[in-house]
N, C-alpha and C positions, 0 to 999 in steps of 0.2 A: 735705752739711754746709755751714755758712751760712760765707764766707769773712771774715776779719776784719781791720779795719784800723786802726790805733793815730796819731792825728794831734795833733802839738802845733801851738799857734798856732792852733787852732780856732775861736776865737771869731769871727774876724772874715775878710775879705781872700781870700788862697788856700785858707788851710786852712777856712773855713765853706764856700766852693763845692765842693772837694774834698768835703767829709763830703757836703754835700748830693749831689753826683752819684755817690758810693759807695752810699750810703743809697738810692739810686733805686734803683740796680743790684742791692740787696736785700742788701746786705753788714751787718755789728754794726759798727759804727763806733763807735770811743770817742775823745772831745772832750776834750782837755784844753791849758790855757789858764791863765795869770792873772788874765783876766775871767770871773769867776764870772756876775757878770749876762749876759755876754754866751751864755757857755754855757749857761745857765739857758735862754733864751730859743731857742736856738738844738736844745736837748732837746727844750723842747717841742713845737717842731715836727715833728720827726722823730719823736718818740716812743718806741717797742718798738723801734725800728732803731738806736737810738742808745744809750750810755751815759755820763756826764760824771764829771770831774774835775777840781779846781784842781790844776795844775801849775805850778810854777816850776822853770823847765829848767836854771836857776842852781845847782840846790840839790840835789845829787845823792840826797839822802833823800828830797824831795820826789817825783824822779824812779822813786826804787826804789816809794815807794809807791803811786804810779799805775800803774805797769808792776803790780805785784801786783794792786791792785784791779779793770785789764781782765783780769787773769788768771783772775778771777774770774767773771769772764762769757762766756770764749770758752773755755774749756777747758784752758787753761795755753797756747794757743797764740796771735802775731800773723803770720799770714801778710804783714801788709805796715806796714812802719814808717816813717810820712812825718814826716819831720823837715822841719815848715812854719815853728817860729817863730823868729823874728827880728825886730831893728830895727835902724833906718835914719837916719842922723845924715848932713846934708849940709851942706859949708861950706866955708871956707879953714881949712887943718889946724890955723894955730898959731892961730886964735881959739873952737878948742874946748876945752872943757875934758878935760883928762886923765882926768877923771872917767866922764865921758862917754862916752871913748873905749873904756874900760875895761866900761863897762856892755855899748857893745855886743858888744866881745869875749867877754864872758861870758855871753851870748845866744846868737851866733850862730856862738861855736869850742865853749866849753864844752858849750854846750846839744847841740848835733849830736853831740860825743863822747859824752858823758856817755847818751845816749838809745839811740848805735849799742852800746857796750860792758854797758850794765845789759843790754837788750834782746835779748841774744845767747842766751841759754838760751829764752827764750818763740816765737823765731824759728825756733832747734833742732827746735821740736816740729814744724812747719807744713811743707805739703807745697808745697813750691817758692816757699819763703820770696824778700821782695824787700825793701829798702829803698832809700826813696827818700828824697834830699835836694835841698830848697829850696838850688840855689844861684842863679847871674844871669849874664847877660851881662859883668857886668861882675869877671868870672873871667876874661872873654880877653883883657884889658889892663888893669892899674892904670887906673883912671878918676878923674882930677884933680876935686876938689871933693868924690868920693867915699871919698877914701881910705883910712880905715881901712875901711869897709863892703866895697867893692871886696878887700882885703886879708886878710877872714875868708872871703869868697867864694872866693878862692883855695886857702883851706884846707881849704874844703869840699870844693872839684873835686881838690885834692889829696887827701885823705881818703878820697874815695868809689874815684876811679882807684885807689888803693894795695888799698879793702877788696873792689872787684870783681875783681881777682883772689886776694889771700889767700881770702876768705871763696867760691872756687868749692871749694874743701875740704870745708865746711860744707853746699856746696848751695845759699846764700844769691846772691841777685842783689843788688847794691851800685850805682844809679845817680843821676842828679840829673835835674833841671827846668833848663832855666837860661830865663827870660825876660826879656826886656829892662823897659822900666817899665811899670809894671800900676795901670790903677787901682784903687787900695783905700788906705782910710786909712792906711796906711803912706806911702806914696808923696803923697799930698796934705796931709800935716801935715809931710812934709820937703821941699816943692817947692825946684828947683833950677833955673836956667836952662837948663840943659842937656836937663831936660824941655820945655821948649818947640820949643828947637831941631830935639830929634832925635823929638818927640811920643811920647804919651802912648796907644796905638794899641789897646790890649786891656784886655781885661776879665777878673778872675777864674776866669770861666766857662771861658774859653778856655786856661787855665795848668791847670784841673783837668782838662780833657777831656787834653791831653797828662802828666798824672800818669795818669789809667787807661791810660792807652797805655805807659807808662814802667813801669806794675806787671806787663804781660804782654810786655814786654820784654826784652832784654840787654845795651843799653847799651854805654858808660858815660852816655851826653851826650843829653841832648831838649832841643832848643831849640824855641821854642814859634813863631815866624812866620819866613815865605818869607826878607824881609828879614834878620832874625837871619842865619839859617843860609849868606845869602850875604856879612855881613859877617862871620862867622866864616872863610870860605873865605878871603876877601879877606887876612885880618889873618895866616890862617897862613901866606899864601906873600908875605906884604909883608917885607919886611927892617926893621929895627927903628926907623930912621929914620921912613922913612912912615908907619908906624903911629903912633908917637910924635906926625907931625905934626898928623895927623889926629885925634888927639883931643885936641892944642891947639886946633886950631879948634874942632871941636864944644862945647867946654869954654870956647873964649877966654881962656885964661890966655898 
């Protein structure tokens, strides 16, 4: 039986390389996105291996009816649920707009909820069901210039940590991605100096290859390079000072 995987944020970034190296692998892969052309374009390629839908993660109708419509195609089952989309607002906090801030909490808090709690019955059916969520590096320290973005990423690694043990009830695996900055249009329509700084070092490609590795998994935590995972070491056993100072430098605030 052909294994199935349900990706928002598809159109572009993480989630198109993701669909694309699932789709290799011979998986149904369903695309949904608020870029309609993007998915359009990105079916086509894939073809019989893929299925599309416009999604807005915001809108929890919107989500109930794209969970139904791959329902439709895979059997009433998603064995793996990646919670890819998001956006990414970077700057000095008090010169965003509230507005803003707001959009992207309802991206990337809402959207994750709202996808993990519909999706809960279509998960039930599937034989050693997973979900995976897009969260970041920047879940292991509030990161100055990033902050509310850094701050739903939290809620994410909170989230996931809380549902990878409730949901071992279920049988469901609950884990995340965390990569440091990636390039994809997300990341180059919000450049920051701190990308320069701390560079700009992977590719989509390489953030998908550690989602299939994260879908046969147990988790909680993938962090996607050597680097990452030794400053993650670094930051747990630093006391809270150093860490603090360290990413005033990185940041130069």
């Amino acid at each position: 039986m052909r294994k199935t995987i349900f990706i928002t944020g598809a159109a572009s970034g993480i989630g198109k390389a993701t669909a694309q190296r699932f789709a290799r692998d011979g998986w149904l892969v369903g695309l949904f996105d608020i870029d309609e052309p993007g998915l359009e374009a990105l079916q086509a390629s894939l073809g019989e291996r893929a299925c599309h839908h416009r999604l807005d993660v915001t809108d929890s109708e919107s989500v109930r009816a794209a969970l139904a419509f791959f329902a439709e195609r895979s059997d009433g089952r998603i064995d793996v649920l990646f919670n890819c989309a998001g956006i990414l607002r970077t700057g000095d906090f008090e010169e965003t707009s509230l507005e803003t801030y707001e959009q992207v909490i309802d991206v990337n808090v809402r959207g994750v909820l709202s996808c993990c709690h519909l999706a809960l019955p279509y998960l039930q059916t599937a034989n050693d069901p997973c979900v995976i969520n897009a969260c970041s590096t920047s879940a292991l320290h509030g990161v100055p210039g990033f902050a509310v973005y850094s701050a739903t990423k939290f809620f994410v690694r909170g989230l996931t940590e809380a549902l990878n043990i409730e949901w071992q009830r279920h049988g469901i695996r609950v884990v995340d991605v965390m990569p440091p900055f990636v390039d994809t249009p997300m990341a180059r329509d919000n450049h920051h100096p701190m990308m320069d700084r701390l560079g700009v070092e992977i590719g989509p490609e390489q953030v998908a290859a550690v989602v299939a590795r994260a879908a046969r998994g147990s988790g909680p935590h993938y962090l996607v390079t050597t680097k990452i995972k030794a400053l993650s070491a670094v930051l747990g056993w630093l006391p809270g000072r150093p860490a603090r100072d360290f990413f005033r430098l990185v940041s130069r605030y």
